[in-house]
KENUVEX-752012 format. One record per atom (N, C-alpha, C): chain; z, y, x. Coordinates in steps of 0.02 Angstrom, whole numbers. Example, Ala and Ser with C-alpha at 12.3 -4.5 7.8 and 13.67 -1.06 7.14 Angstrom:
+-----+--------+--------+--------+
| mol |     c3 |     c2 |     c1 |
+-----+--------+--------+--------+
|   A |    390 |   -284 |    660 |
|   A |    390 |   -225 |    615 |
|   A |    390 |   -165 |    660 |
|   A |    354 |   -112 |    642 |
|   A |    357 |    -53 |    684 |
|   A |    394 |      2 |    645 |
+-----+--------+--------+--------+
//
This chain:
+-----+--------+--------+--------+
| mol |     c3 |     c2 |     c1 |
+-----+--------+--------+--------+
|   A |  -1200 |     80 |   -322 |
|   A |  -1236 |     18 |   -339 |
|   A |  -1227 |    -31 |   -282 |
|   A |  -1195 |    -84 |   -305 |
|   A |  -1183 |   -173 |   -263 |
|   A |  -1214 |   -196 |   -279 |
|   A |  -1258 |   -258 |   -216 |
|   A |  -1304 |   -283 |   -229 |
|   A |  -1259 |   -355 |   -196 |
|   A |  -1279 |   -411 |   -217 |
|   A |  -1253 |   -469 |   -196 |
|   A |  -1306 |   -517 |   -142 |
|   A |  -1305 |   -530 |    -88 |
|   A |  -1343 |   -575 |    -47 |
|   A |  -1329 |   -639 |    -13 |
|   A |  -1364 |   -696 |    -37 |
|   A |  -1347 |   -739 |    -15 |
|   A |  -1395 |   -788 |     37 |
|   A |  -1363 |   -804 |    108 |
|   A |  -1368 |   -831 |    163 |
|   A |  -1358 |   -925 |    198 |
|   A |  -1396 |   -973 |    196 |
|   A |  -1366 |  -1006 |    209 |
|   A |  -1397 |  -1076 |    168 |
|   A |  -1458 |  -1030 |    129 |
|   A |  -1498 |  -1073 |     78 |
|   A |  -1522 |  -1121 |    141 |
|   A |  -1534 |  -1186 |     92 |
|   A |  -1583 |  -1255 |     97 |
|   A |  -1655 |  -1226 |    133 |
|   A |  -1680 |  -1227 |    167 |
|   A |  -1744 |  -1219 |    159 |
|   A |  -1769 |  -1151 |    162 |
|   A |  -1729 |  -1074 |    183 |
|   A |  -1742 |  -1014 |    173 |
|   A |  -1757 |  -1001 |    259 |
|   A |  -1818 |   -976 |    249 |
|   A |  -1850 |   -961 |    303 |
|   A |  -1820 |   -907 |    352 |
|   A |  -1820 |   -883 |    398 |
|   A |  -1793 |   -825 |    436 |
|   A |  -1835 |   -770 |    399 |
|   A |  -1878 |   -781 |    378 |
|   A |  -1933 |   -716 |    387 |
|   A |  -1921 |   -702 |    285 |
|   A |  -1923 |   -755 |    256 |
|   A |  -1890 |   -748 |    189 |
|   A |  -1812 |   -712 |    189 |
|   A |  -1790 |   -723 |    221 |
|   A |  -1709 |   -686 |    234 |
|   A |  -1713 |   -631 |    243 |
|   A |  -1766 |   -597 |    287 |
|   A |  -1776 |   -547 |    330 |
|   A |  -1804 |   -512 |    271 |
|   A |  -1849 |   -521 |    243 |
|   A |  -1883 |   -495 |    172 |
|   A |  -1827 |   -494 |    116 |
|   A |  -1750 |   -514 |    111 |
|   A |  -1724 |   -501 |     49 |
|   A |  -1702 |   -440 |     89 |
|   A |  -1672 |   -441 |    158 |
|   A |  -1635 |   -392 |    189 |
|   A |  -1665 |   -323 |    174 |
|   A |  -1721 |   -318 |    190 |
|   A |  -1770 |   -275 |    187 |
|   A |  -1786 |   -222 |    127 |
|   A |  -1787 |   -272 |     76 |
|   A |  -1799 |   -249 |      4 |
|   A |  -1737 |   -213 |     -8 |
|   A |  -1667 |   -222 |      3 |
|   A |  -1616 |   -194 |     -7 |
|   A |  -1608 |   -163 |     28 |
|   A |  -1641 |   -145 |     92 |
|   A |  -1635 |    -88 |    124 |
|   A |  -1686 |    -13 |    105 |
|   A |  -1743 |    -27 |     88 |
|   A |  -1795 |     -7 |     47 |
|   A |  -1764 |     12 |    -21 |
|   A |  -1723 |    -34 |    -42 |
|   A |  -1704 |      6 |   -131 |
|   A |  -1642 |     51 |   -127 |
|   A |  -1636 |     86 |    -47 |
|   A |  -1551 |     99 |    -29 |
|   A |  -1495 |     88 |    -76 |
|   A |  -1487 |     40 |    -81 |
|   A |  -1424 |     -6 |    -97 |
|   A |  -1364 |     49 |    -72 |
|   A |  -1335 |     76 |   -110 |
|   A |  -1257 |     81 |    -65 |
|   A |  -1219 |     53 |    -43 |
|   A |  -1208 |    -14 |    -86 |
|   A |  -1170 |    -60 |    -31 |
|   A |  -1191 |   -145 |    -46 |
|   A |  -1160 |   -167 |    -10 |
|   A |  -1201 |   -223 |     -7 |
|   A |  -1166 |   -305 |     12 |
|   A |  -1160 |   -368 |    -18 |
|   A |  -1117 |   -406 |     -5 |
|   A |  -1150 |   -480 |      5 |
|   A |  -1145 |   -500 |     57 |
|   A |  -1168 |   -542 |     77 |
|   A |  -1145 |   -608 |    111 |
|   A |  -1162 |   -679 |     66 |
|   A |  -1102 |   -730 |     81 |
|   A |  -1155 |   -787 |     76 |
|   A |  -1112 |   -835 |    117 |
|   A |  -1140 |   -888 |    134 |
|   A |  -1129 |   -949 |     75 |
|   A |  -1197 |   -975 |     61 |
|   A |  -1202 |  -1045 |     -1 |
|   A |  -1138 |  -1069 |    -16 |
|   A |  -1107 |  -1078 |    -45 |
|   A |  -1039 |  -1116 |    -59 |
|   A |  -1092 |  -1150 |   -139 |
|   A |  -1055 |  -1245 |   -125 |
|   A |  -1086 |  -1265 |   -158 |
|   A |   -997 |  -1296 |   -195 |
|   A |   -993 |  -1276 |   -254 |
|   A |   -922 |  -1250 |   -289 |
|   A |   -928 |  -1338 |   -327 |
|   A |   -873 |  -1348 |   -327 |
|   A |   -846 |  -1415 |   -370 |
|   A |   -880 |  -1416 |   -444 |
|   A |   -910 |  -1471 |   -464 |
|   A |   -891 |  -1481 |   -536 |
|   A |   -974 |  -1430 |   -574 |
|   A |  -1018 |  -1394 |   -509 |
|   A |  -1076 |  -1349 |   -536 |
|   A |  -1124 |  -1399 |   -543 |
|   A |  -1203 |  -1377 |   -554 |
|   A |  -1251 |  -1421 |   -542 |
|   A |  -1276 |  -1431 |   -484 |
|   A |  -1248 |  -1377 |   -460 |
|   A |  -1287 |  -1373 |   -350 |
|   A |  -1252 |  -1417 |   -344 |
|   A |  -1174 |  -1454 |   -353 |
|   A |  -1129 |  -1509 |   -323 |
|   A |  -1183 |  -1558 |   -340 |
|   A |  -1193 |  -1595 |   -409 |
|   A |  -1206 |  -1647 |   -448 |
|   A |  -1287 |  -1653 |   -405 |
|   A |  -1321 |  -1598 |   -390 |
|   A |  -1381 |  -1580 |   -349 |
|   A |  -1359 |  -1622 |   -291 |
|   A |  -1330 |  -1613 |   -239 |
|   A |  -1327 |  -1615 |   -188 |
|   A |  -1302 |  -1705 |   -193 |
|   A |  -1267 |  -1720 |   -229 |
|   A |  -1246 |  -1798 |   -232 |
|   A |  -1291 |  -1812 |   -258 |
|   A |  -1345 |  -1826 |   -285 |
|   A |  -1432 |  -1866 |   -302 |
|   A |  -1444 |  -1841 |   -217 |
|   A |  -1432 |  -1816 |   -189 |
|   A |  -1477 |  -1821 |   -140 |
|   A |  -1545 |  -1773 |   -143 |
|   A |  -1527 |  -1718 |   -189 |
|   A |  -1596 |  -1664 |   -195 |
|   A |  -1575 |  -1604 |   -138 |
|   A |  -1545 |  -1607 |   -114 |
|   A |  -1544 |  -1545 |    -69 |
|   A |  -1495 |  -1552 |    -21 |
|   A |  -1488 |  -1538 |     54 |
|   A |  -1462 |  -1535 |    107 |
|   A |  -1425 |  -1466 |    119 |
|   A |  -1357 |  -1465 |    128 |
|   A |  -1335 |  -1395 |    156 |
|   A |  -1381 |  -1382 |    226 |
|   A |  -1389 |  -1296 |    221 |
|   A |  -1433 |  -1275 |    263 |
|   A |  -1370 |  -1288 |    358 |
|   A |  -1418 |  -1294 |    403 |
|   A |  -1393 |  -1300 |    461 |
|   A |  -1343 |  -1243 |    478 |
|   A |  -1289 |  -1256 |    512 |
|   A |  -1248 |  -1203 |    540 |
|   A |  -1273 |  -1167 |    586 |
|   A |  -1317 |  -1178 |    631 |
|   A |  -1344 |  -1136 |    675 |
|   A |  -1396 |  -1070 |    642 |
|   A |  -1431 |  -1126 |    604 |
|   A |  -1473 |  -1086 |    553 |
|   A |  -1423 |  -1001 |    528 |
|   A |  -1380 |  -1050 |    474 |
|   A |  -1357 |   -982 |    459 |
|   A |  -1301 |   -930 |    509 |
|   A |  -1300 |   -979 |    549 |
|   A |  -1277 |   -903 |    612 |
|   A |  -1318 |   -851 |    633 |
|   A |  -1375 |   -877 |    643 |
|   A |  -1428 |   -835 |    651 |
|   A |  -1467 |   -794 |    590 |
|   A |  -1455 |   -800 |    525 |
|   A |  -1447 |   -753 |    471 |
|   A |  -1404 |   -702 |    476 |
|   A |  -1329 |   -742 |    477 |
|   A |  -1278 |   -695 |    494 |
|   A |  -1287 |   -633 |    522 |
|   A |  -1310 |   -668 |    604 |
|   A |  -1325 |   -605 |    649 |
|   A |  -1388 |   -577 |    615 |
|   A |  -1432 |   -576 |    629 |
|   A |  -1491 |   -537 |    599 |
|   A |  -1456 |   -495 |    533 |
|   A |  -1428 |   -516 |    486 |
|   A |  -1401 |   -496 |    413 |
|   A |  -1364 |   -413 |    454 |
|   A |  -1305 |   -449 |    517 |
|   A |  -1273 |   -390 |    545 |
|   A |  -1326 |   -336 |    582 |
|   A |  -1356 |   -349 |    628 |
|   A |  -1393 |   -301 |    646 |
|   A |  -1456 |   -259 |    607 |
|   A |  -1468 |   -287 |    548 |
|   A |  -1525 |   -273 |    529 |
|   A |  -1477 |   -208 |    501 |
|   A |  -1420 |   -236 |    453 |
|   A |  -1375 |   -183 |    405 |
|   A |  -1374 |   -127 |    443 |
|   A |  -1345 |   -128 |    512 |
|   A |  -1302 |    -89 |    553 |
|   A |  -1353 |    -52 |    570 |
|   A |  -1406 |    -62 |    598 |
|   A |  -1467 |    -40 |    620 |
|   A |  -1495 |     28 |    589 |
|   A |  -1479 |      0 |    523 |
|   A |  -1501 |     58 |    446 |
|   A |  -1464 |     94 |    420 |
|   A |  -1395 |    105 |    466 |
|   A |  -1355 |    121 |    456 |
|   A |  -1281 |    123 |    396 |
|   A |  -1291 |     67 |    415 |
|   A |  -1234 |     32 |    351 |
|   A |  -1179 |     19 |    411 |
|   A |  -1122 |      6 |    376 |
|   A |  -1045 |     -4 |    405 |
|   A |  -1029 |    -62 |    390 |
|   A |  -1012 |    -94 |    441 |
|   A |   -998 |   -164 |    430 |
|   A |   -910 |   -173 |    450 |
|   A |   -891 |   -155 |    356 |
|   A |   -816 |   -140 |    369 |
|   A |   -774 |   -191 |    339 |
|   A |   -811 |   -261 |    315 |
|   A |   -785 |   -320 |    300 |
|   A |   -812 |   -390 |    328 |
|   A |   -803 |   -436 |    336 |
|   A |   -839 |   -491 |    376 |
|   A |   -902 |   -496 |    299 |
|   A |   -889 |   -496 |    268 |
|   A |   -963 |   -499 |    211 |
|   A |   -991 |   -436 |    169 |
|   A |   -944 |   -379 |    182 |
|   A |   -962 |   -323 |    163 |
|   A |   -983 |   -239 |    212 |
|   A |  -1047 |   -245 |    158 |
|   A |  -1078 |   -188 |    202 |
|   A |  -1091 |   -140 |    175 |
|   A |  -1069 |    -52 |    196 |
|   A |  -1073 |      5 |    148 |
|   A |  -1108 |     79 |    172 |
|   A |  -1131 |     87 |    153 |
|   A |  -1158 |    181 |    173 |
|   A |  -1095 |    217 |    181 |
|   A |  -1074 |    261 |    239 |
|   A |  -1044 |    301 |    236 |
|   A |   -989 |    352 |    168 |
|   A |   -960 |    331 |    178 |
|   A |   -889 |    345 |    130 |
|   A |   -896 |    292 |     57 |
|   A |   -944 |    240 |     37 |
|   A |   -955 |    224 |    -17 |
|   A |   -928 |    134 |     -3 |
|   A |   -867 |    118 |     24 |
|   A |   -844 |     58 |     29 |
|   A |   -838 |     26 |    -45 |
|   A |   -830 |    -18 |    -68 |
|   A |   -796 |    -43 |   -123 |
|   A |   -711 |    -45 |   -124 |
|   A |   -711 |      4 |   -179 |
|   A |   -639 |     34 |   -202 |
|   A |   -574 |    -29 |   -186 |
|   A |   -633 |    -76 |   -255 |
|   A |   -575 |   -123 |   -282 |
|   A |   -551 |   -167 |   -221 |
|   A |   -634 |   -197 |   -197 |
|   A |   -607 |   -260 |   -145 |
|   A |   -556 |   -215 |   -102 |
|   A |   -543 |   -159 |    -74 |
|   A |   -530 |   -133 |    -16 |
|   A |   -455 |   -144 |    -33 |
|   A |   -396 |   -132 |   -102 |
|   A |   -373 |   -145 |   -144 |
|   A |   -334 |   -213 |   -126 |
|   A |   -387 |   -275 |   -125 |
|   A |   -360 |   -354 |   -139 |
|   A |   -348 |   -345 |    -59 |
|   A |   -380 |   -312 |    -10 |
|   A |   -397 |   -338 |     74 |
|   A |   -323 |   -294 |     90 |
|   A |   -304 |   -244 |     59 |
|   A |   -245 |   -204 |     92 |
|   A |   -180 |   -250 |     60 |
|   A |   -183 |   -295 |      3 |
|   A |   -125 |   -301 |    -45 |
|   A |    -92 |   -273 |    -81 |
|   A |   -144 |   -217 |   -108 |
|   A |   -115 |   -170 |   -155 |
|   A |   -125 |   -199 |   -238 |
|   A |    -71 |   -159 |   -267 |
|   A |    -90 |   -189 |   -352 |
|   A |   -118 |   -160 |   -370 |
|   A |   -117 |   -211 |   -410 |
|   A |   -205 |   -207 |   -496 |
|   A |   -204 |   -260 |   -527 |
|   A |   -239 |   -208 |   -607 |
|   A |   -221 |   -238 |   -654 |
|   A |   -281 |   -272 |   -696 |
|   A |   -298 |   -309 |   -718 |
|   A |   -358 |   -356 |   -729 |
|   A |   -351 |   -364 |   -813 |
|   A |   -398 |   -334 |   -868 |
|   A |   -397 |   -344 |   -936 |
|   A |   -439 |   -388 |   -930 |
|   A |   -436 |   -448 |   -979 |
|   A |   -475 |   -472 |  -1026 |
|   A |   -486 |   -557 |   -984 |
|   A |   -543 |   -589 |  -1044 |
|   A |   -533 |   -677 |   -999 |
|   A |   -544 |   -680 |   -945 |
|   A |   -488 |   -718 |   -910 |
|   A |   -507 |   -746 |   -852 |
|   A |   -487 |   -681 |   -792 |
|   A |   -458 |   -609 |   -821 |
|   A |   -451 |   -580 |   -760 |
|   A |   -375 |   -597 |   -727 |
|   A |   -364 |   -556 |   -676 |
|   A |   -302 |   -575 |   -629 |
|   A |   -275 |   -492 |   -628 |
|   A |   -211 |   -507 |   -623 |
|   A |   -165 |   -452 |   -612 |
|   A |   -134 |   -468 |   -531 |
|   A |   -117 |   -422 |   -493 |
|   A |    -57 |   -429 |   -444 |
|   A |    -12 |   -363 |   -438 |
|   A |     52 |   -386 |   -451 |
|   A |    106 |   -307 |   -445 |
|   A |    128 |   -315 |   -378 |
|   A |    105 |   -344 |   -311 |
|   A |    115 |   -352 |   -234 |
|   A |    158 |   -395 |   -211 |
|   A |    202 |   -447 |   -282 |
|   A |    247 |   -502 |   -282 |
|   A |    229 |   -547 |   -316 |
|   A |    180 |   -558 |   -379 |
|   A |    162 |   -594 |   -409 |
|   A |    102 |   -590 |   -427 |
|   A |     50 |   -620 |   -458 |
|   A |    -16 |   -661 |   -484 |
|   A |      9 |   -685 |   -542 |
|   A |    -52 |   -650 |   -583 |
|   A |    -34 |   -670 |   -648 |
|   A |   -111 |   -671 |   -674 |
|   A |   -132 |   -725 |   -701 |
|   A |   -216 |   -736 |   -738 |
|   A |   -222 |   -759 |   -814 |
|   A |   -273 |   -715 |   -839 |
|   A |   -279 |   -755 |   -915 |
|   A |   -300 |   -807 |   -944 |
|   A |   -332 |   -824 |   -986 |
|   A |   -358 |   -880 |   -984 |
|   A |   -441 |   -871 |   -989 |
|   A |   -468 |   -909 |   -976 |
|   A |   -541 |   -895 |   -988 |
|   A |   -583 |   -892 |  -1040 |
|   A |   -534 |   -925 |  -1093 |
|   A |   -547 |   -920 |  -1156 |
|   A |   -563 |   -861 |  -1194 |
|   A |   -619 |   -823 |  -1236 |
|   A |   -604 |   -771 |  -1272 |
|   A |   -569 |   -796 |  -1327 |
|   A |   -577 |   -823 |  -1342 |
|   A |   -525 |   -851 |  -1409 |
|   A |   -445 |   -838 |  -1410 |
|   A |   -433 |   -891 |  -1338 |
|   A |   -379 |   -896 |  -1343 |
|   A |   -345 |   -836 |  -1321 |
|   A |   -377 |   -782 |  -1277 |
|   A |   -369 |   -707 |  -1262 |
|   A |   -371 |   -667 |  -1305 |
|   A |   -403 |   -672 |  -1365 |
|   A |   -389 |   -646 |  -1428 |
|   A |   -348 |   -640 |  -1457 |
|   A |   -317 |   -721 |  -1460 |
|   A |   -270 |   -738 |  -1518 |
|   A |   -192 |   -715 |  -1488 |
|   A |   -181 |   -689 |  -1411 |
|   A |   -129 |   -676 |  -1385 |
|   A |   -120 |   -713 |  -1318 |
|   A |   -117 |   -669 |  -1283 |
|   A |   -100 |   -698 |  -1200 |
|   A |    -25 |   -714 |  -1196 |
|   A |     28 |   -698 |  -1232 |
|   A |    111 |   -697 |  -1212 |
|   A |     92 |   -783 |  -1198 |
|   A |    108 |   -819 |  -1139 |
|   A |    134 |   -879 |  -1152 |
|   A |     61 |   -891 |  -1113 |
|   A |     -1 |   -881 |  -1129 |
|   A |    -53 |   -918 |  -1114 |
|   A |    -83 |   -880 |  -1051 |
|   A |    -54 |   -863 |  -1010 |
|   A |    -71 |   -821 |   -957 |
|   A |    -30 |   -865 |   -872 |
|   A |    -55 |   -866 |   -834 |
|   A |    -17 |   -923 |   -755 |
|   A |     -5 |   -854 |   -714 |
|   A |     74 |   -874 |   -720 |
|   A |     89 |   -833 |   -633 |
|   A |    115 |   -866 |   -592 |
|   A |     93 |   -840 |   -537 |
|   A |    103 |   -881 |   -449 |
|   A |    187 |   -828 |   -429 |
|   A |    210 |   -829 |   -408 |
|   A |    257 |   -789 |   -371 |
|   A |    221 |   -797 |   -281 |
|   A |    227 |   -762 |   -261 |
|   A |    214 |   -749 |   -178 |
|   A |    287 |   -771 |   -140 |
|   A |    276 |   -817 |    -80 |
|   A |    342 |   -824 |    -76 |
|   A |    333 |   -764 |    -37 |
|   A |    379 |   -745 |     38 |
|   A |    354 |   -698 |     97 |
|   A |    333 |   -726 |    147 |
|   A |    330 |   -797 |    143 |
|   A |    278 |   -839 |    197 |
|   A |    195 |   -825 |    186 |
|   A |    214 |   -835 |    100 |
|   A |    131 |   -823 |     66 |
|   A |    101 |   -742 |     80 |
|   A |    161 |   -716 |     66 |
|   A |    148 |   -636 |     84 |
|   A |    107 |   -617 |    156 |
|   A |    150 |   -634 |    205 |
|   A |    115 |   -619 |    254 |
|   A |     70 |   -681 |    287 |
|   A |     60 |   -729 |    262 |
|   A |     -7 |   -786 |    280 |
|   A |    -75 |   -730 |    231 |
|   A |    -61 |   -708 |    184 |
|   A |   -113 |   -667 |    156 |
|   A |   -116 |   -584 |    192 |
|   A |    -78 |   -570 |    206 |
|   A |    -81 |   -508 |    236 |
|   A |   -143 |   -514 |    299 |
|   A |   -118 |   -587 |    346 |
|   A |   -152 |   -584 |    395 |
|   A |   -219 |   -598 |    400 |
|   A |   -213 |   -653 |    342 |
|   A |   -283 |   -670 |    322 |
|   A |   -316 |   -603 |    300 |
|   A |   -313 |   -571 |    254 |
|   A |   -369 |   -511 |    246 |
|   A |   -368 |   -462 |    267 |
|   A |   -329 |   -449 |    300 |
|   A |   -337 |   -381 |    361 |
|   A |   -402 |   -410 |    420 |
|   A |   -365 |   -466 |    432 |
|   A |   -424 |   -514 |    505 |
|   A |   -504 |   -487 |    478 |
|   A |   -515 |   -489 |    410 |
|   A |   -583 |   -503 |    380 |
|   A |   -615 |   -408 |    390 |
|   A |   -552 |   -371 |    399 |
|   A |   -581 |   -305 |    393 |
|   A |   -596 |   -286 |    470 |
|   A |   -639 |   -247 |    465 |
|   A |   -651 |   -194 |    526 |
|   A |   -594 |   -167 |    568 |
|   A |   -546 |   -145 |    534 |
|   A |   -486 |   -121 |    547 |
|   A |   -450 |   -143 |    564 |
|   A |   -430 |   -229 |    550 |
|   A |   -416 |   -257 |    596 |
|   A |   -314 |   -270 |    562 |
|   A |   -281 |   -277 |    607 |
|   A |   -212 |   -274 |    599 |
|   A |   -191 |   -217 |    629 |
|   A |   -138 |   -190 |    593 |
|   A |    -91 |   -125 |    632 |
|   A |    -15 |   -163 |    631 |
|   A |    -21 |   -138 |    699 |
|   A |     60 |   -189 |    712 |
|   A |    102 |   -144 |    702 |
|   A |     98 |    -72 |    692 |
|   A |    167 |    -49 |    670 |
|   A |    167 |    -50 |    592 |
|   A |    115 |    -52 |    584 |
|   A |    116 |    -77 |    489 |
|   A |    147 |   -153 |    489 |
|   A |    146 |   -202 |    523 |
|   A |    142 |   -268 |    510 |
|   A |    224 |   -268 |    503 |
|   A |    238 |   -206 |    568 |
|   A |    315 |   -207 |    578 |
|   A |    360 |   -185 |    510 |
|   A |    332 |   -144 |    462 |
|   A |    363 |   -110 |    441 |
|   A |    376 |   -174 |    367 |
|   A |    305 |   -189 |    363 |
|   A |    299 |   -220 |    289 |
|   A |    350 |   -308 |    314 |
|   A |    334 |   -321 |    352 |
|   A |    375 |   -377 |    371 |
|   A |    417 |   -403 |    435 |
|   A |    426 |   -343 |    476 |
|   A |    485 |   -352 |    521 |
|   A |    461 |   -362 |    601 |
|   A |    510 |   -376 |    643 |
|   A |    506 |   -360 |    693 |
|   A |    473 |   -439 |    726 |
|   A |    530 |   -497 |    689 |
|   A |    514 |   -555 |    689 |
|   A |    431 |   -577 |    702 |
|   A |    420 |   -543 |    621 |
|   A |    349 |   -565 |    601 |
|   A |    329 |   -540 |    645 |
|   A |    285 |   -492 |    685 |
|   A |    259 |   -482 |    723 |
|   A |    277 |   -513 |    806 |
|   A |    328 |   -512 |    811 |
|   A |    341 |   -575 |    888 |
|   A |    291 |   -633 |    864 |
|   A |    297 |   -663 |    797 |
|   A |    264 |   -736 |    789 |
|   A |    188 |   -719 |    780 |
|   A |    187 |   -653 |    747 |
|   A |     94 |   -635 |    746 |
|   A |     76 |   -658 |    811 |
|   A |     97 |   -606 |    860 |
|   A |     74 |   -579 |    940 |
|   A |     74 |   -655 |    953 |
|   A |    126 |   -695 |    966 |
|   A |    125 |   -775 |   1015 |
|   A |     55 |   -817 |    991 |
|   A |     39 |   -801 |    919 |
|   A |     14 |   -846 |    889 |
|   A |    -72 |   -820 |    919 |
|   A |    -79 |   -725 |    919 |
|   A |   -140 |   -714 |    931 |
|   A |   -159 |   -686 |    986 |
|   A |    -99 |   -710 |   1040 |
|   A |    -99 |   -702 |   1123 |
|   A |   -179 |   -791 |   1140 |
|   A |   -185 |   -831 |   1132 |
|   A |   -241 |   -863 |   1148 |
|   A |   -308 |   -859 |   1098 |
|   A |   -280 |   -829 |   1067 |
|   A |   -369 |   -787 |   1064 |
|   A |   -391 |   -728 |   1083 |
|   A |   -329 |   -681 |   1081 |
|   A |   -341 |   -622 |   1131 |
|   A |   -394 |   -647 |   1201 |
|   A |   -346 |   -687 |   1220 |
|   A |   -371 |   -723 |   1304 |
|   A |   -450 |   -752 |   1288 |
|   A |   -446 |   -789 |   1229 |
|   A |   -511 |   -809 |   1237 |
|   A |   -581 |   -772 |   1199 |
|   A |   -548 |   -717 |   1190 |
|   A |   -613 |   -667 |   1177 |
|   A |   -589 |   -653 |   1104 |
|   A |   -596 |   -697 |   1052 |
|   A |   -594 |   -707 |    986 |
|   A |   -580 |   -643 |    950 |
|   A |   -503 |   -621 |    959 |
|   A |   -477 |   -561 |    960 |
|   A |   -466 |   -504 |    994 |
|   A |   -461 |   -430 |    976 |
|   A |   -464 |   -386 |   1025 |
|   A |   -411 |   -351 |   1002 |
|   A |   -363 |   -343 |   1059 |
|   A |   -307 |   -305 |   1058 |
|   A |   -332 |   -212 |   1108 |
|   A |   -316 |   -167 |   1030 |
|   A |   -330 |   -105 |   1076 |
|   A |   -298 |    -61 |   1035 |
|   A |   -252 |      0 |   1040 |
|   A |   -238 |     49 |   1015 |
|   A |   -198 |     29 |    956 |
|   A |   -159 |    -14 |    973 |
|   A |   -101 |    -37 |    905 |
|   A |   -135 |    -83 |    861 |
|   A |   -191 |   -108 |    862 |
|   A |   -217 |   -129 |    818 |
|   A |   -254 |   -217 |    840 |
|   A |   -260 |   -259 |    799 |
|   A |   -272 |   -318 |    829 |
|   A |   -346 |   -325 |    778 |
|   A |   -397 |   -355 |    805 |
|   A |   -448 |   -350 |    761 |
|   A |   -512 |   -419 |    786 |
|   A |   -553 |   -430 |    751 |
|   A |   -606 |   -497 |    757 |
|   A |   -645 |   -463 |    790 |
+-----+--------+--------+--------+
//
């Protein structure tokens, strides 16, 4: 059982935050996912926020959710093995773990997504038009290998685990990794990243 939490509200008190944390720690949740307000194009929170009914919550504010969100999890012994995902011992989420490595999968029905580890392919959102036959009414992306490994790096960074440079070597070369390392030699230096045991990590 996933529970979804969200951080970063208008107006949400520390001690209101602290009380959703709580309750999901109390209902032992196995795992647990937790993300910050995104106020999405084209919703009513957008059309909200242009009248002028509500203010995005402060960044400091929700840093200090953040943290509290992390220590409270960790505290209770949860694993904090994604930058927004948190799990009980051996009970990670299968699938996301899946999209974060770049492995394939296959997505039935409206609106899902396929990836065979070269291409993206999505249906339509339509049940109708998912009914009547996807041949033709379905979008694929091709990955170039720029896209490949700009996504590789991106969701490994987000995991616990971090980067493995002899993996990085294998899946994309010797190159790619000279340009990783140059690129994450000044954040190494400035704390950001931690280089230890083959592995590069947040």
């Amino acid at each position: 059982i996933s529970v979804d939490l969200i951080y970063g509200i208008p107006g949400m008190t520390e001690a209101e935050w602290r009380s959703n944390i709580c309750k999901a720690i109390e209902l032992e949740v196995q795992h647990i996912s937790a993300y910050h307000l995104t106020v999405e194009e084209g919703t009513p929170l957008e059309r909200a926020r242009a009248r002028g009914e509500f203010t995005p919550g402060e960044e400091t504010r929700s840093e200090a959710q953040y943290l509290l969100l992390h220590n409270m999890l960790t505290g209770a012994g949860y694993g904090h093995y994604e930058i927004s995902n948190f799990a009980r011992p051996g009970l990670r989420a299968r699938h996301n773990s899946s999209y974060w490595r770049g492995e394939p999968y296959l997505g039935i029905g409206p609106a899902a997504h396929s990836f065979d580890g070269t291409r993206r392919r999505s249906f339509p959102r339509s049940l109708e038009m998912y009914l009547g036959g996807c041949e033709g009414n379905y979008i694929t992306e091709t990955l170039t290998p720029a896209d490949r490994f700009n996504e590789y790096v991106m969701t490994r960074l987000r995991t616990a685990e971090g980067i493995d440079r002899e993996e990085l070597g294998r899946s994309f070369g010797a190159v790619a990794v000279e340009s990783f390392m140059a690129q994450a030699e000044k954040h190494i230096a400035s704390g950001s990243l931690v280089c230890g045991d083959g592995r590069i990590f947040i």
